[in-house]
C-alpha positions as CSV (number, residue, x, y, z in Angstrom):
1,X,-8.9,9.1,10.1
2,X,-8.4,5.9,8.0
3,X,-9.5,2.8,9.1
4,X,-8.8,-1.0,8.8
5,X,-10.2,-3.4,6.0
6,X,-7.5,-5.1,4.4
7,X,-7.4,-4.9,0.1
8,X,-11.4,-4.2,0.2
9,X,-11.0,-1.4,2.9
10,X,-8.0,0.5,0.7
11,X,-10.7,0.5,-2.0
12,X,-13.6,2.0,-0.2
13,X,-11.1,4.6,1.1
14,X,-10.4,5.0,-3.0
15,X,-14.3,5.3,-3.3
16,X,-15.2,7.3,-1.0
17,X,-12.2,9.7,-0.8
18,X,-12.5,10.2,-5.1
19,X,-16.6,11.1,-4.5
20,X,-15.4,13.6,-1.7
21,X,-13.0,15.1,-4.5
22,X,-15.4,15.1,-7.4
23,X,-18.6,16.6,-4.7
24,X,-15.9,19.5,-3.1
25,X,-13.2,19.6,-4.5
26,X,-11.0,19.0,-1.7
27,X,-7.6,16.9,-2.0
28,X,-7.2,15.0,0.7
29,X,-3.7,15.2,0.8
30,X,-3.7,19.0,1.7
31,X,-5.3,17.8,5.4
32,X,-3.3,18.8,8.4
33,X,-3.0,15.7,10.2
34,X,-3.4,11.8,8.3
35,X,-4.2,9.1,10.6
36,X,-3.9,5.6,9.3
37,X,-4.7,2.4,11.0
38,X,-4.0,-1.2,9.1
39,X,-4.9,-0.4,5.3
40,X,-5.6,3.2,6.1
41,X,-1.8,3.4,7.0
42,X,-1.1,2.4,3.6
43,X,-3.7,4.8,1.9
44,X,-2.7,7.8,4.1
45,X,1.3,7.0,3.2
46,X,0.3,6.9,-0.4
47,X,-1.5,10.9,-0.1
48,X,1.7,11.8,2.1
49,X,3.8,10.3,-0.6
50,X,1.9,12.8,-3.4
51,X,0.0,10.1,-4.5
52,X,-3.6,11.6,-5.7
53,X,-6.2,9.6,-4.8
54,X,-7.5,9.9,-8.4
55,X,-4.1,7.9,-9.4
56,X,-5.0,5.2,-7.1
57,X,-8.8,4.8,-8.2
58,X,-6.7,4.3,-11.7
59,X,-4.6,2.0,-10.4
60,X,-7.1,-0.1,-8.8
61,X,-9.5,-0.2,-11.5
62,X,-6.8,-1.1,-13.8
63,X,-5.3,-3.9,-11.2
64,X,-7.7,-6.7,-13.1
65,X,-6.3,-6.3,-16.6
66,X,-2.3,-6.2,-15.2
67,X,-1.3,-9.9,-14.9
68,X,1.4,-8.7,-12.3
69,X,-0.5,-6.3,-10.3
70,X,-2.8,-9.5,-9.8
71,X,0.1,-12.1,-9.0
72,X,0.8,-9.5,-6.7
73,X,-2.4,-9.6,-4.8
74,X,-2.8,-13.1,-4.9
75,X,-0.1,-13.6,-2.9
76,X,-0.7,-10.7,-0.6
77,X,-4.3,-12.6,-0.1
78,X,-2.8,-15.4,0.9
79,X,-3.3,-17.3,-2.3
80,X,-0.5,-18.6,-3.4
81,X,2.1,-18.7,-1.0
82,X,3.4,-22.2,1.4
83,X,3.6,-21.7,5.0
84,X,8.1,-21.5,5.3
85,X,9.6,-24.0,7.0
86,X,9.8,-21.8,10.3
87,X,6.0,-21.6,10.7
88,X,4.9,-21.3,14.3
89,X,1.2,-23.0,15.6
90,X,1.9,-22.1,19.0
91,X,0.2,-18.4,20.5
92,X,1.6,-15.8,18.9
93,X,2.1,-14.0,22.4
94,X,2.6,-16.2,25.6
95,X,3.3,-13.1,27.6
96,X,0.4,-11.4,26.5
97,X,-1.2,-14.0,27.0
98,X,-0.1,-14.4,30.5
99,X,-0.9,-10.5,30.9
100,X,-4.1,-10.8,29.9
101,X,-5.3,-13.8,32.5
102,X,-4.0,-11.8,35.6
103,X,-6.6,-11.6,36.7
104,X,-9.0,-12.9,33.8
105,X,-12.1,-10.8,34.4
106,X,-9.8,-8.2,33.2
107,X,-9.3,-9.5,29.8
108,X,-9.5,-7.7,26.6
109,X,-11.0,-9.7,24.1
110,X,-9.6,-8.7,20.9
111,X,-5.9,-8.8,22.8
112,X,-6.6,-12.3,24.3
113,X,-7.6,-13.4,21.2
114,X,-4.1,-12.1,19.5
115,X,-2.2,-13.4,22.4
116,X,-3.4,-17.1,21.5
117,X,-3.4,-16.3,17.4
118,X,-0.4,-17.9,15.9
119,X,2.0,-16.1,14.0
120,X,0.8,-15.3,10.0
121,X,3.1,-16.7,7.3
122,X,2.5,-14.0,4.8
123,X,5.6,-11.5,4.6
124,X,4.5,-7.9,4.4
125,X,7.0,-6.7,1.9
126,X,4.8,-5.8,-1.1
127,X,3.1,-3.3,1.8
128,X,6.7,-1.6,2.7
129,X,8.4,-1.7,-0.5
130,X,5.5,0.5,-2.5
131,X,5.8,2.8,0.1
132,X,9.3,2.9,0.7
133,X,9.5,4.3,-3.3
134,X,7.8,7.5,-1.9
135,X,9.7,7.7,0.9
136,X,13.0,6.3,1.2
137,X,13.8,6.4,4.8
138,X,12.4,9.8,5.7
139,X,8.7,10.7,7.3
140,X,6.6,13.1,6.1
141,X,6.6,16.7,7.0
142,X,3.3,16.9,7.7
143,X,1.5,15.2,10.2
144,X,1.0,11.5,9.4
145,X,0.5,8.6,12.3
146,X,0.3,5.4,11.5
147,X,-1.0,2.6,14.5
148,X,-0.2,-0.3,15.3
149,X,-0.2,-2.8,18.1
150,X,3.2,-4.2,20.1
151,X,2.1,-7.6,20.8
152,X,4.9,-7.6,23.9
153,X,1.7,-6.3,26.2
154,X,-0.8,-5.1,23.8
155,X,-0.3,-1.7,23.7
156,X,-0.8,0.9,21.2
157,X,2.1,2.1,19.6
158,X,1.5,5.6,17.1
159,X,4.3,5.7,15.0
160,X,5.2,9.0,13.5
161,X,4.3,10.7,17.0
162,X,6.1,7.8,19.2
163,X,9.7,7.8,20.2
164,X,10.6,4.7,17.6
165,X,13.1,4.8,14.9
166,X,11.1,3.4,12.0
167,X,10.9,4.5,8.5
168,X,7.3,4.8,6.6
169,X,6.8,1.6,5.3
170,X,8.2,-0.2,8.1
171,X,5.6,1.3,10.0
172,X,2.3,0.8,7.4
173,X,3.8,-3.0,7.6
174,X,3.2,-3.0,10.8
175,X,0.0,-1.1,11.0
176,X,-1.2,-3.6,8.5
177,X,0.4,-6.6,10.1
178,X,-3.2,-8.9,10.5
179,X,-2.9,-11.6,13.5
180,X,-2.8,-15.1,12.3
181,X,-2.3,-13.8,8.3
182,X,1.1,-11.7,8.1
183,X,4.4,-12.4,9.9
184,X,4.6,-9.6,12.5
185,X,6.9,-7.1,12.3
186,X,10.3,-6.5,13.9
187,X,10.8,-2.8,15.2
188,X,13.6,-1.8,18.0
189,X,13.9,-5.5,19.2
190,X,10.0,-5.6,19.5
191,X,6.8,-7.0,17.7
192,X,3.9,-5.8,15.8
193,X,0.9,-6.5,14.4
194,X,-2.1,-4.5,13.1
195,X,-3.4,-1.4,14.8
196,X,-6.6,-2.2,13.8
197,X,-6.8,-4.7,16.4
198,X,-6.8,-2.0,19.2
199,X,-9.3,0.4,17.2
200,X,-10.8,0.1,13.4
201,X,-10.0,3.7,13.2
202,X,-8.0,5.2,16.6
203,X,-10.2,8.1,16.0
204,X,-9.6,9.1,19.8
205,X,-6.0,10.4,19.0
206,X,-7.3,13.8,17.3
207,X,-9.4,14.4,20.2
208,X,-7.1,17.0,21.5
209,X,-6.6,18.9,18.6
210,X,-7.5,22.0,17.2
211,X,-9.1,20.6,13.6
212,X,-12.0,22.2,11.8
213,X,-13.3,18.9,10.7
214,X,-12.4,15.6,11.4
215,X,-13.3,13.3,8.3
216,X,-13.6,9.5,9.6
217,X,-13.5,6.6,7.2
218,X,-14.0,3.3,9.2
219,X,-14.5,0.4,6.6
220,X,-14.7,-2.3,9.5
221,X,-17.7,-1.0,11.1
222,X,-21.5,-0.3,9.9
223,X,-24.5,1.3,11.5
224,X,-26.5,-1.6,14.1
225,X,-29.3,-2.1,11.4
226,X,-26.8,-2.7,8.7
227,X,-24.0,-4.4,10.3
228,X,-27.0,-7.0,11.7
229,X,-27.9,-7.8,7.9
230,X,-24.6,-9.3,6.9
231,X,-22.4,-12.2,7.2
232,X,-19.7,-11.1,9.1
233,X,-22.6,-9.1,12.1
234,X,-20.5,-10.1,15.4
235,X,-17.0,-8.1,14.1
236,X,-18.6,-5.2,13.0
237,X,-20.7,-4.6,15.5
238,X,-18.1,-5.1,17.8
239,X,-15.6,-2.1,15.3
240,X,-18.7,-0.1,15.5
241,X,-18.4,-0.1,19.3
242,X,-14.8,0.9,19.1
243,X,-16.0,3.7,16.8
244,X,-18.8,4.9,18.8
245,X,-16.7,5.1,22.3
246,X,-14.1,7.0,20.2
247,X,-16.7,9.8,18.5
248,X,-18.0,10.4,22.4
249,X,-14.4,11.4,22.7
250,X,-14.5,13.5,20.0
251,X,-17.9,15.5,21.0
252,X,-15.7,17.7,23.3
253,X,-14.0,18.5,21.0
254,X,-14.9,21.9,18.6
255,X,-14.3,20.2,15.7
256,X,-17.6,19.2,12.7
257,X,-17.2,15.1,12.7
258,X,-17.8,13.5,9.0
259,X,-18.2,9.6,9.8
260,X,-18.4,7.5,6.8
261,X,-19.1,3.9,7.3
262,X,-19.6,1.2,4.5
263,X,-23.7,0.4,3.6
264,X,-25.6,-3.0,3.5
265,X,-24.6,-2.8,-0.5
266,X,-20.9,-1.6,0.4
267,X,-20.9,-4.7,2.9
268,X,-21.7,-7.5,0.5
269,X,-19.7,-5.9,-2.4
270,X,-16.8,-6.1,0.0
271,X,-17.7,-9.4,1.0
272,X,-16.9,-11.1,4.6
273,X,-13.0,-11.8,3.5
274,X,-11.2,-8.5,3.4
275,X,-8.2,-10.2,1.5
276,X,-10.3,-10.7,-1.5
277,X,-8.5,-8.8,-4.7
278,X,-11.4,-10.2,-6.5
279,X,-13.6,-7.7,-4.7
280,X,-11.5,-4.8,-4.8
281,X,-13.0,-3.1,-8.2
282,X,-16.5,-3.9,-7.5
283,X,-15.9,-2.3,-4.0
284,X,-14.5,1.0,-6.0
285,X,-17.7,1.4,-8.1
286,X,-19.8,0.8,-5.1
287,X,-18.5,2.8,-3.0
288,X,-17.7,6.2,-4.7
289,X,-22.2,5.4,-5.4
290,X,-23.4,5.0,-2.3
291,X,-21.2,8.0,-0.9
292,X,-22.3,10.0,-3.7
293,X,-26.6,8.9,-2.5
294,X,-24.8,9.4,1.3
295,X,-23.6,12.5,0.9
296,X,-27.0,14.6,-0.5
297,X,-28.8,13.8,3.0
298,X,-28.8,17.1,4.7
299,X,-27.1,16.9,7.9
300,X,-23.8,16.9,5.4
301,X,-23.9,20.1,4.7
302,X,-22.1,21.7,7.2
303,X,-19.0,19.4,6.5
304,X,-19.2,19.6,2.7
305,X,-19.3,23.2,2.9
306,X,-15.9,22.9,5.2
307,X,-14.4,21.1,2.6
308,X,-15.2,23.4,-0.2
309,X,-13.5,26.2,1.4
310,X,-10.8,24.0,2.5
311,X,-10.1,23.4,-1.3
312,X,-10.5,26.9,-1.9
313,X,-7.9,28.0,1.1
314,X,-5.5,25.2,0.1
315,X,-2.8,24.3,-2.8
316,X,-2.1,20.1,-3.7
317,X,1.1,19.8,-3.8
318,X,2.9,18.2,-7.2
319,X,1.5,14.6,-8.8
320,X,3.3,11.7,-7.7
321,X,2.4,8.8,-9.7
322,X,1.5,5.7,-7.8
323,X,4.2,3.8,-6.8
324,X,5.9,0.6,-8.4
325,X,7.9,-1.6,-6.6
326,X,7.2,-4.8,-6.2
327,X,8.2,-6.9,-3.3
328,X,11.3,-9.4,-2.9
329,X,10.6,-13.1,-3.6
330,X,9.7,-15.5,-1.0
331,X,11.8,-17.9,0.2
């Protein structure tokens, strides 16, 4: 499971998923079933793309010294873009909206507040286009869900186990489609925005399934003691909610639960803006450290030991280097 956390979340997944590597030798890409949600998506697209996750730590930690990769990110942040002409300050959802206050003790907060959240201005190209090199227009062959939310009525919407026509990158755009930051996303006539807004991790879907371990990575949350410590306390303690309701689910389940969650000294590395590419390489390095001191507490174990003979039982399939494309110009 792969959770939310825009450019800073991709690189704890880097982080973390690398020390996992280097401590078992597992590759994550040989897992039977990828879950992404928001920048998850785009990580878990990358590993069912071929993509090592070594490749991408390189990638990452090289991104300062590459003028272009930079550009790149500034944009993405947000940076260095104007709002185009069409740019709507109205809610991005009047029928959700509407949904929402009939009646209004029935409201979902994060949902009421994307109903009233006007439409972002950012396009999400540069997030479909890298992946869309891997893919072209077919999905994966093994498992791979990517989530998202249709902002018609706030639902959740799993694509690669839904009944929607989308290709890959369609889908991590719209998995990673942040209210009130990027455009939403057109799919089948209908709207998306980031799945993350639903769950940080949609843990709950593997709930049913017959998994040895189930590794979660939830970059949005953080234990209470930690998550009261930083800047941005009130949003992750409200993902680590999400996260805990979602593990209940998956105690009836057979499966060994791994649940990493992001430090006090992850948290201010990352910084309260996830959209930060100046934080993304200090996130790395901070990361694959405090997973490594995370890991040697005892009551891992049991799930290291599963990985190891998952890496012994299992073959990576062929290097894929990370992707290239870059995305169209703006208008």
């Amino acid at each position: 499971m792969l959770g939310g956390g825009g450019i800073t979340g991709f690189a704890f997944h880097s982080g973390v998923l690398s020390t996992l590597g280097r401590l078992t030798g597992w590759d994550p890409r040989t897992a039977d079933v990828i879950v992404g949600t928001s920048a998850g998506s785009g990580f878990g697209a990358m590993l069912r793309g071929g993509v090592p996750v070594d490749e991408v730590l390189s990638h990452l930690l090289a991104a300062p010294s590459n003028p272009e990769t930079m550009a790149r990110l500034r944009v993405l942040s947000g940076r260095e873009l104007n709002a185009p002409s069409w740019f709507w300050l109205g809610p991005g959802s009047p029928r959700l909206l509407l949904k929402e206050l009939c009646p209004p003790w029935r409201a979902r907060p994060s949902r009421l507040a994307v109903s009233l959240t006007p439409h972002g201005r950012i396009p999400t190209d540069y997030l479909g286009d890298r992946v869309r090199e891997l893919h072209g227009l077919d999905w994966p062959q093994a498992t791979y869900w990517a989530c998202a939310l249709r902002l018609r009525d706030g639902e959740r919407t799993v694509f690669g186990a839904a009944d929607v026509d989308v290709d890959v990158g369609t889908a991590v755009e719209a998995s990673s489609a942040i209210p009130g930051f990027f455009q939403p996303v057109w799919i089948e006539g209908e709207r998306y925005v980031d799945g993350a807004v639903h769950s940080p991790t949609n843990a709950d879907l593997v709930a049913e399934l017959d998994l040895d371990l189930v590794l979660v990575l939830s970059p949005m949350s953080a234990e209470g003691t930690d998550a009261l410590r930083t800047l941005d306390a009130v949003s992750r303690l409200a993902s680590a909610a999400a996260l805990r309701r979602e593990l209940a689910e998956l105690e009836h389940s057979s499966a060994q639960v791994l649940v990493l969650e992001p430090s006090v000294d992850e948290i201010r590395t990352m910084g309260p803006i996830n959209m930060d590419p100046t934080r993304m390489v200090p996130t790395v390095l901070q990361s694959s450290a405090s997973t490594l001191e995370r890991l040697a507490a005892p009551e891992h174990a049991e799930a290291l030991a599963t990985l190891r003979r998952a890496a012994r039982e299992t073959t990576p399939p062929p290097t894929v280097p990370y992707p290239t494309a870059t995305a169209r110009r703006f208008p």
